[in-house]
C-alpha positions as CSV (number, residue, x, y, z in Angstrom):
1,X,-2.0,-15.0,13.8
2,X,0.6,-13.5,11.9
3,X,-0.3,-12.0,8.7
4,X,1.4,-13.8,6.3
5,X,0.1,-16.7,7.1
6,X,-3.4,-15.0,6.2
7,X,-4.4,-16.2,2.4
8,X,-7.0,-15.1,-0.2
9,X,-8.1,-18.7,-0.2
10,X,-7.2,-21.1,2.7
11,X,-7.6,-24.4,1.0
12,X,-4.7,-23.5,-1.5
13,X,-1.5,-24.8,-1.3
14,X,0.2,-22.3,-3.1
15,X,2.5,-19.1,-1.7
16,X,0.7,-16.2,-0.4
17,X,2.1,-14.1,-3.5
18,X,0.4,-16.1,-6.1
19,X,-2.8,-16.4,-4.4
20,X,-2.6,-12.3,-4.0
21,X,-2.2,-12.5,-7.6
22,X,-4.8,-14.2,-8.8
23,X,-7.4,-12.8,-6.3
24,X,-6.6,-9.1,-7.8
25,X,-6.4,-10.7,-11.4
26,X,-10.3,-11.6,-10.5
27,X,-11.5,-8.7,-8.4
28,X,-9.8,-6.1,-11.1
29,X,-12.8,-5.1,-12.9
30,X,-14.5,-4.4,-9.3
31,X,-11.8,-2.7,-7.5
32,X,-12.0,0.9,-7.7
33,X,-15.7,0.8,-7.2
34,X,-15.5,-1.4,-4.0
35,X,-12.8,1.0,-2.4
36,X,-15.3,4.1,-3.4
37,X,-18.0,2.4,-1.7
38,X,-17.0,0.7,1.3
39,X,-15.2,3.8,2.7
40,X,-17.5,6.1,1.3
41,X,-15.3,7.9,-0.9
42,X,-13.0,8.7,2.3
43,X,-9.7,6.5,0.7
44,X,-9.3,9.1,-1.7
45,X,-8.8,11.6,1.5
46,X,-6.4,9.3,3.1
47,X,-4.2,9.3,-0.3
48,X,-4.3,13.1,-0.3
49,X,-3.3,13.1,3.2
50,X,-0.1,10.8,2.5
51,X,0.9,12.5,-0.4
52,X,1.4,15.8,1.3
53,X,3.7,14.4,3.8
54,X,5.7,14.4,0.7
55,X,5.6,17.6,-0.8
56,X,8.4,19.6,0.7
57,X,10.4,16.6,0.3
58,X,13.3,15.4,-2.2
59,X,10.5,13.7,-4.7
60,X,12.2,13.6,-8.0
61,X,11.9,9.5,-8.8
62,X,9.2,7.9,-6.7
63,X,8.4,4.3,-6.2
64,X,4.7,3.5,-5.2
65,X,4.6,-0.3,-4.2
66,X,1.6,-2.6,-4.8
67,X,0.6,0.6,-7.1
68,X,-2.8,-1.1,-8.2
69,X,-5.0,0.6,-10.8
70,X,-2.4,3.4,-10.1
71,X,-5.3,6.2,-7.9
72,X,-2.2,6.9,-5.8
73,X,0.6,7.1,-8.6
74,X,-1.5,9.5,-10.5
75,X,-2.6,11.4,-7.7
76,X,1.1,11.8,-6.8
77,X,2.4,12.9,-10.1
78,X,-0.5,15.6,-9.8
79,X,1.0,17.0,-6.6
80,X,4.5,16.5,-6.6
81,X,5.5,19.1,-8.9
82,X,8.5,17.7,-11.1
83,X,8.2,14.3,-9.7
84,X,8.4,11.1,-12.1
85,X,6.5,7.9,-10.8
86,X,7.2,4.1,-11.5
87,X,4.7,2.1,-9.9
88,X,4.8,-2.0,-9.3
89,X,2.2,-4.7,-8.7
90,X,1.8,-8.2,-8.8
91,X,-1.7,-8.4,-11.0
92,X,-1.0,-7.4,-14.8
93,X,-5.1,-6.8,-14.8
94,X,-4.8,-4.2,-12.2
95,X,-1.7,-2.5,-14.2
96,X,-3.7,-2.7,-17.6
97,X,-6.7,-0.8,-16.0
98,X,-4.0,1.3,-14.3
99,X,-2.3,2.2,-17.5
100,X,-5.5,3.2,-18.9
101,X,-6.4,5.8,-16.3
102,X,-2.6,7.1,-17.1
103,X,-2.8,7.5,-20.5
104,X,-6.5,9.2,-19.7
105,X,-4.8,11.9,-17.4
106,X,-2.2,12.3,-20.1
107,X,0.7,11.0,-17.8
108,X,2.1,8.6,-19.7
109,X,5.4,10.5,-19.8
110,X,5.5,10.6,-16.2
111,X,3.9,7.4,-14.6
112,X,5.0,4.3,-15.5
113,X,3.1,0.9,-14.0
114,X,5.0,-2.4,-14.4
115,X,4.2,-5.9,-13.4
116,X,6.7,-7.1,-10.6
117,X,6.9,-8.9,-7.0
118,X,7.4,-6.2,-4.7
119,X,10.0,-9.0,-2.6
120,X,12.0,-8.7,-5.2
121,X,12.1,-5.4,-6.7
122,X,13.9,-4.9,-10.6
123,X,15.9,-1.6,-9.3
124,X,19.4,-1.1,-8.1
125,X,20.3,0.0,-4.8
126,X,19.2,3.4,-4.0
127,X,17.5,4.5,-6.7
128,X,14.4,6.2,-5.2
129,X,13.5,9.4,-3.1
130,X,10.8,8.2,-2.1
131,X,8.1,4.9,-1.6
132,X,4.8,4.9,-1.2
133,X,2.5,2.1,-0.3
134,X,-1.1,1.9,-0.2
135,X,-3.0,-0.6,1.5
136,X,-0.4,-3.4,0.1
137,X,2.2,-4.2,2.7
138,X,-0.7,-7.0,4.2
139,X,-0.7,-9.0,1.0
140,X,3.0,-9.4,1.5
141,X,4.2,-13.1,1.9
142,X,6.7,-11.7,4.4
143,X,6.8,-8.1,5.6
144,X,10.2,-7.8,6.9
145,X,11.6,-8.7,3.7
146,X,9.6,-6.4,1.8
147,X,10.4,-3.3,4.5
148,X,14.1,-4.6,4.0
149,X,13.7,-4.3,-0.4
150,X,12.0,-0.8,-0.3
151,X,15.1,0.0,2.2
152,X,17.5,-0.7,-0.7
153,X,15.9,0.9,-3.5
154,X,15.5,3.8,-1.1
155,X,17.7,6.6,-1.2
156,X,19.9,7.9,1.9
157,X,17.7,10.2,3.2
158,X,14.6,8.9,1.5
159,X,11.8,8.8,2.7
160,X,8.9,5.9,2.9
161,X,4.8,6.5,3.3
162,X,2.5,3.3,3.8
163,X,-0.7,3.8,3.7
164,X,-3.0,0.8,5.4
165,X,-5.9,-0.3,7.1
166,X,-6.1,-0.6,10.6
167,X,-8.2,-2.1,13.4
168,X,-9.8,1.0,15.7
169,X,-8.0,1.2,19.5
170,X,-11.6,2.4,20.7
171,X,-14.0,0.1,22.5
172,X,-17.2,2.6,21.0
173,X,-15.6,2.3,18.0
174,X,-14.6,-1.2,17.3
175,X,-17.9,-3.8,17.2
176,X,-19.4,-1.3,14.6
177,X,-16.3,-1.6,12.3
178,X,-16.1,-5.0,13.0
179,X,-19.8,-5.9,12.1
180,X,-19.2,-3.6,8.8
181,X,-16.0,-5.5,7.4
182,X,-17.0,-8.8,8.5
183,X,-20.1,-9.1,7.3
184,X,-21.3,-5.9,5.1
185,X,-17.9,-5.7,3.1
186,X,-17.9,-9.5,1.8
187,X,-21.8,-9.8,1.4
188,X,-21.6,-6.8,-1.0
189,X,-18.1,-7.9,-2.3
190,X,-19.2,-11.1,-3.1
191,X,-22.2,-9.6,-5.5
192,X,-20.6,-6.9,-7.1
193,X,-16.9,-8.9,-7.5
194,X,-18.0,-12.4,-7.7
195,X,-15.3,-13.6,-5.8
196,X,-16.4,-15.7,-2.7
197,X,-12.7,-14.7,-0.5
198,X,-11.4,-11.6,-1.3
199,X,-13.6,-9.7,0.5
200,X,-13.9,-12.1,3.7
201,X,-9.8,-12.2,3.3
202,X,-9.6,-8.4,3.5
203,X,-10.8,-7.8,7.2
204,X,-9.4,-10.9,7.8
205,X,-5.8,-9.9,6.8
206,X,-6.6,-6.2,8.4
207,X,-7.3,-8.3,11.8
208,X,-3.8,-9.4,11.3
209,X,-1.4,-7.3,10.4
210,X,0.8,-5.7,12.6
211,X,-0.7,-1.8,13.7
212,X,0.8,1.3,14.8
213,X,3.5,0.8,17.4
214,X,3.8,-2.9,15.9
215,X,3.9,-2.1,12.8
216,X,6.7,0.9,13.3
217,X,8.9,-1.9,15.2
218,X,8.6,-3.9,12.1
219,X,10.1,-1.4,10.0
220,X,13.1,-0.1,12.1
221,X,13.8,-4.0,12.2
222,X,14.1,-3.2,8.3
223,X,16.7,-0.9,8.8
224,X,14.8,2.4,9.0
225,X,14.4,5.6,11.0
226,X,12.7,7.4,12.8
227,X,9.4,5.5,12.4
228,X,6.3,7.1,13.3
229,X,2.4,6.7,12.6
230,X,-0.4,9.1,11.9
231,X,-4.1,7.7,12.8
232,X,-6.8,8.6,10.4
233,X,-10.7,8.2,10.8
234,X,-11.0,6.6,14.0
235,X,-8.0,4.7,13.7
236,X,-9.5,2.6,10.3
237,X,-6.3,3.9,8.6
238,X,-3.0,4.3,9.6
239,X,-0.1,6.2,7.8
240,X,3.4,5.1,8.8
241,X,6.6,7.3,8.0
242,X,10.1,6.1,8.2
243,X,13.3,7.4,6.6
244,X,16.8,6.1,6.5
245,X,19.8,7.9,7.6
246,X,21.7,10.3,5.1
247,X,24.9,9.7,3.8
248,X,26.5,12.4,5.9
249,X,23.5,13.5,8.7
250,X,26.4,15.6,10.6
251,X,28.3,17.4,8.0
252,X,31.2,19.3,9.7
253,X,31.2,23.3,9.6
């Protein structure tokens, strides 16, 4: 099944978009604790790993998509020396606890969170050097058309880092992760976040979005280049980096 077809709750009738909405309106207060503890602190690895694919790069304004309670904004205005962030989401309770981790850091001057639909991004045309995503391109209502928006507000040149979940490739591997997400994950969700779905929709919408070479296809259909993924942790996470062409990629001598 595709993956936007995949909802919080099933028996709504309502888009995709506002269903992701409310479900991180709800789990909000729950939602840096449930990432700690159902990958046992490694998320936070993953995020360091992304980020340093970025470091050497052009980095001066950088988008992070779907930016959450902001872990992966702030931890990118730590490394990215210069670096100013703006980071988007759907759910204004996420941003609020977002902005408060900000202003805690004392990066208010540097990372700003916004309420917006990622499908329809408030920037002009290339206005970024880079995008990040983490863990946010299966909660889109339709993925090409959010690969195609973060290719507009991209830069020539840019550069774009998702950061998602991913089914393992190994048959050792595999029933193990899937007795842990489809069962352990939303029992304990469902206690510590008291919402019945989100935490059944989760390996449900992992189950479903595209992965790896899929996933790469669906972003050169967006428009970019030179698509590539990096596996993480048995294949649990996948980081996907694309760019798109520079203005002049053969300058004459």
């Amino acid at each position: 099944m595709q993956v936007e077809k995949i909802t919080p709750y099933s028996d709504d009738s309502r888009h995709k978009t506002e269903q992701v909405r409310e479900m991180f309106d709800s789990i909000a207060p729950a939602y840096d604790f449930m990432n700690r503890a159902m990958t046992f602190g490694i998320d936070r690895l993953w995020r360091r790993r992304a980020v340093g694919l970025l470091r050497d790069l052009p980095h001066d304004e950088v988008l992070d998509i779907a930016t959450g309670t902001g872990d992966l904004a702030i931890l990118l205005a730590d490394r990215l020396e210069g670096s100013k962030i703006t980071g988007v989401d759907l759910s204004e309770k996420m941003i609020e606890i977002g902005r408060r981790k900000v202003a805690a850091r004392g990066l208010s001057e540097r990372v700003r969170l916004e309420k917006g639909d990622c499908l329809k991004l408030p920037f002009a045309d290339a206005t970024f050097d880079c995008i990040t995503c983490a863990y946010g391109v299966r909660n889109f209502e339709d993925l090409l058309a959010g690969y195609r928006e973060m290719r507009r507000v991209l830069r020539p040149g840019g550069t774009l880092v998702v950061l998602e979940l991913s089914t393992p490739a190994s048959p050792l591997v595999k029933p193990l992760y899937r007795l842990y997400t489809g069962c352990i994950i939303p029992a304990v969700g469902r206690m510590v976040s008291k919402d019945v779905r989100a935490y059944s929709y989760l390996p449900e919408s992992i189950a479903a979005v595209p992965q790896r070479e899929s996933m790469c296809a669906v972003m050169s259909d967006a428009g970019f280049d030179d698509c590539r993924f990096i596996s993480l942790t048995f294949g649990t996470c996948t980081i996907y980096i694309a760019k798109t062409k520079p203005l002049n990629p053969n300058p004459k001598p």
